[in-house]
C-alpha positions in Angstrom: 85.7 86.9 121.8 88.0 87.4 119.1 87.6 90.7 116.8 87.9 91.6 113.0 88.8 95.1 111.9 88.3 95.5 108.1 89.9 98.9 106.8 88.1 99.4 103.0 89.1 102.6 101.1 85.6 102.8 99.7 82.2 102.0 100.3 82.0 98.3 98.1 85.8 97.0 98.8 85.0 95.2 101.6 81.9 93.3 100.0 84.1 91.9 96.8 87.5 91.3 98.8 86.7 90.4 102.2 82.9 89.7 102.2 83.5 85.7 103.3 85.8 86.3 105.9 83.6 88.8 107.8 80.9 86.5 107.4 83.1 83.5 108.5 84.2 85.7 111.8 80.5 86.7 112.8 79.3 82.8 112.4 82.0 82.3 115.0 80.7 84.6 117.3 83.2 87.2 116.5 82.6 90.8 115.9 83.2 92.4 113.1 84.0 95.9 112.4 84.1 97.3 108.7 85.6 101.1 108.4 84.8 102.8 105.4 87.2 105.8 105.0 85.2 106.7 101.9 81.7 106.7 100.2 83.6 105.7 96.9 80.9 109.1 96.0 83.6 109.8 92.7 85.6 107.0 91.7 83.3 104.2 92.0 79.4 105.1 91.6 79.8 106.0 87.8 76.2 104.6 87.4 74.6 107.2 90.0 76.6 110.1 87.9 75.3 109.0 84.5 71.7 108.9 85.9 72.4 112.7 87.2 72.3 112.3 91.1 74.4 115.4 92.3 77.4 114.5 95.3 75.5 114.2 98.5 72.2 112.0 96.8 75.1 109.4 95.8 77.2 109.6 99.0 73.9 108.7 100.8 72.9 105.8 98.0 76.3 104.1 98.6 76.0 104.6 102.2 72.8 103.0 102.5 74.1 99.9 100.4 77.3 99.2 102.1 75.3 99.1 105.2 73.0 96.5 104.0 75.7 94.3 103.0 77.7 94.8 106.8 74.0 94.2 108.4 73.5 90.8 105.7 77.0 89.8 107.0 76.5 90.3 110.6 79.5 93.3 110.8 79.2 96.9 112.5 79.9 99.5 109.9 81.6 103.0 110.3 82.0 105.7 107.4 84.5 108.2 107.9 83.4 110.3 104.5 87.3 111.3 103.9 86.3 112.4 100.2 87.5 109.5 97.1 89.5 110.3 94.0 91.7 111.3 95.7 92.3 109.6 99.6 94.5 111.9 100.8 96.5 110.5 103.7 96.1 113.3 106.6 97.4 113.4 110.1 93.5 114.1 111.1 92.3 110.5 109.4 95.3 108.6 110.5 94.3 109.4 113.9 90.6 109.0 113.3 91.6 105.0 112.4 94.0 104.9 115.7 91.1 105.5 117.4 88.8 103.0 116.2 91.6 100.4 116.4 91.6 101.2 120.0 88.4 101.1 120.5 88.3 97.4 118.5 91.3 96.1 119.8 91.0 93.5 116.8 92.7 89.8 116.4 92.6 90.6 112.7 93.2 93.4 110.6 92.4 93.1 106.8 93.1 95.9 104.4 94.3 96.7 101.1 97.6 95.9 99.6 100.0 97.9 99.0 100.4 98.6 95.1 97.4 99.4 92.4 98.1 101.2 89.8 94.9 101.5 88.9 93.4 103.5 92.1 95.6 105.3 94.5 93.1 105.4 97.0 93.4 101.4 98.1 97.4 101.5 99.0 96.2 104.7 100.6 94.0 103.0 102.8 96.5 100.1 103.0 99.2 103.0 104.3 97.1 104.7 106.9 95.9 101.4 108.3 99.5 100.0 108.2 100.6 103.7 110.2 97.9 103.4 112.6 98.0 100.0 113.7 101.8 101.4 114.6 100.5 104.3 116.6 98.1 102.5 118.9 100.6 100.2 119.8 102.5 102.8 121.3 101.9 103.5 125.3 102.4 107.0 125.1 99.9 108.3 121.8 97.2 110.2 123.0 93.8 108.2 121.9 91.1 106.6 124.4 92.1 103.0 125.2 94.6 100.6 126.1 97.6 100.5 123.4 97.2 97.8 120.7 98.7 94.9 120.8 100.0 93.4 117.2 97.3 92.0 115.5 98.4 89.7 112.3 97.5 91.9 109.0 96.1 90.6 106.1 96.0 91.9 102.3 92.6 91.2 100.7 92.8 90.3 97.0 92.8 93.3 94.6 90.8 93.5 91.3 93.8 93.1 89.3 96.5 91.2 91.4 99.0 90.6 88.7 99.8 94.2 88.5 99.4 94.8 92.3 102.5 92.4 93.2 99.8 90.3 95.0 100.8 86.6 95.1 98.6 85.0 97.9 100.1 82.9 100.3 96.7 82.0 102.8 93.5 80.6 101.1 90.2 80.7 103.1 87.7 78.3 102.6 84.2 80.5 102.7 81.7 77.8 101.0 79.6 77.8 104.1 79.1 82.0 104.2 79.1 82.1 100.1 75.6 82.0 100.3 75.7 85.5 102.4 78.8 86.7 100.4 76.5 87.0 97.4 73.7 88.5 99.1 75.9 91.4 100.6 77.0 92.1 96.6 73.7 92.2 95.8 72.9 94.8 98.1 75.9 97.1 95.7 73.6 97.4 92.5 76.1 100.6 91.7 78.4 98.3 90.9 76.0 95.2 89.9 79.2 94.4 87.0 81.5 93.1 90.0 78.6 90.5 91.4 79.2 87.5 88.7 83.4 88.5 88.4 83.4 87.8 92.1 81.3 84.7 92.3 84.0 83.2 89.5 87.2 84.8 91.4 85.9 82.6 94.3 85.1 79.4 92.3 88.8 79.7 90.9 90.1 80.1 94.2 88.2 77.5 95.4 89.8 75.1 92.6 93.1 76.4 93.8 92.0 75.9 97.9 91.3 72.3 96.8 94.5 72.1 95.0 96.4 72.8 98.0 94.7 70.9 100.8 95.0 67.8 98.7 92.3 65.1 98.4 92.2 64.1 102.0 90.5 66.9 103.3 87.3 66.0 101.1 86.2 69.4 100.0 83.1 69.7 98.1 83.2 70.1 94.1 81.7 73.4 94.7 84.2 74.3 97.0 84.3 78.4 97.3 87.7 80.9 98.5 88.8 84.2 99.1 92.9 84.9 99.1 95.1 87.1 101.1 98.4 88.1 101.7 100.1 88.0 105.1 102.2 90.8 106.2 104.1 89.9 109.0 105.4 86.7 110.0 102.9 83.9 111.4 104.2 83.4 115.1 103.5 79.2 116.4 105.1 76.3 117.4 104.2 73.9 115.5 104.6 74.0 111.2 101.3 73.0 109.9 
């Protein structure tokens, strides 16, 4: 069985970047995994501060709706409540994530990429996911497990990708999970602005997944994509 690690800076990433692929993996059979190094309790619940819930009430909240959208995905779920606004990137948390990639031992690692200028916590994440992945390769670091092997990384789309150097070069086709894509962001009413800019950021890169295929293929009209970088090199022996 084949295994998906998703590492998400905060508590809703993984819904609006990644939500189709862990739903695609778990319709397979695979397991999923999502870590959540934050609640995204600061930065990204401005509609639980305005109603004036204090820190823990809205750390809970945003627990309790990321976990929904993992369980209406079919993922496992793991918070690791490393504080938001900032990330800081720690020995401590980089270790924290060695140890659940050795635990995981994933096919797939999707994370954040590595430039936004508008949050510094996602190229965090993106950096201690990148550093850890290194670490439990190695034989000799001291975590449970067997040492990683080298899982392909990929970057999930960002909010704003013009400005994040983020020029996608693998589209996935998700129309058959959509369905449960926009069920798990409707389980993240905190941020109930990002459900309908999502559902069109899909249609357009379903357009562009179309576009690409070519008209063989016979995708459906309402044909509906996520986009992602890849980091390293695709290893095969056949071009395709």
């Amino acid at each position: 069985m084949s295994s998906l690690l998703v590492v998400s800076a905060h508590a809703g990433d993984f819904v609006w970047r990644a939500a189709g692929a862990i739903a695609l993996a778990t319709a397979r059979g695979d397991r999923a995994k999502v870590l959540c190094l934050t609640y995204g309790e600061r930065g990204e619940s401005a509609k639980a501060w305005r109603e004036g819930k204090q820190l823990e009430e809205i750390k809970q909240l945003r627990r309790a709706e990321a976990s929904n959208a993992a369980e209406v995905l079919g993922a496992e779920i793991e918070f690791l409540d490393a504080g938001d606004y900032p990330l800081l990137e720690t020995p401590e948390l980089i270790d924290r994530i060695v140890r659940v990639y050795r635990e995981v031992e994933p096919s797939v690692v999707l994370t954040h990429p590595l430039a936004d200028p508008y949050n510094q916590d996602h190229p965090a994440a993106a950096r201690m996911a990148l550093q850890a992945r290194v670490l439990a390769q190695a034989v000799g670091y001291d975590a449970p497990g067997e040492p990683l092997g080298a899982p392909p990384v990929f970057f999930f789309e960002p909010h704003q990708p013009e400005q994040c150097d983020f020029k996608p070069d693998v589209l996935l086709d998700i129309t058959p999970v959509f369905d449960a894509k926009r069920k798990a962001m409707e389980c993240l009413p905190a941020q109930q602005h990002m459900w309908d800019y999502y559902t069109d950021l899909a249609k357009r890169r379903g357009v562009q997944l179309k576009r690409n295929a070519g008209p063989n293929l016979g995708l459906p009209h309402n044909t509906m994509g996520e986009a992602y970088m890849r980091l390293y090199p695709q290893v095969t022996e056949v071009l395709a």
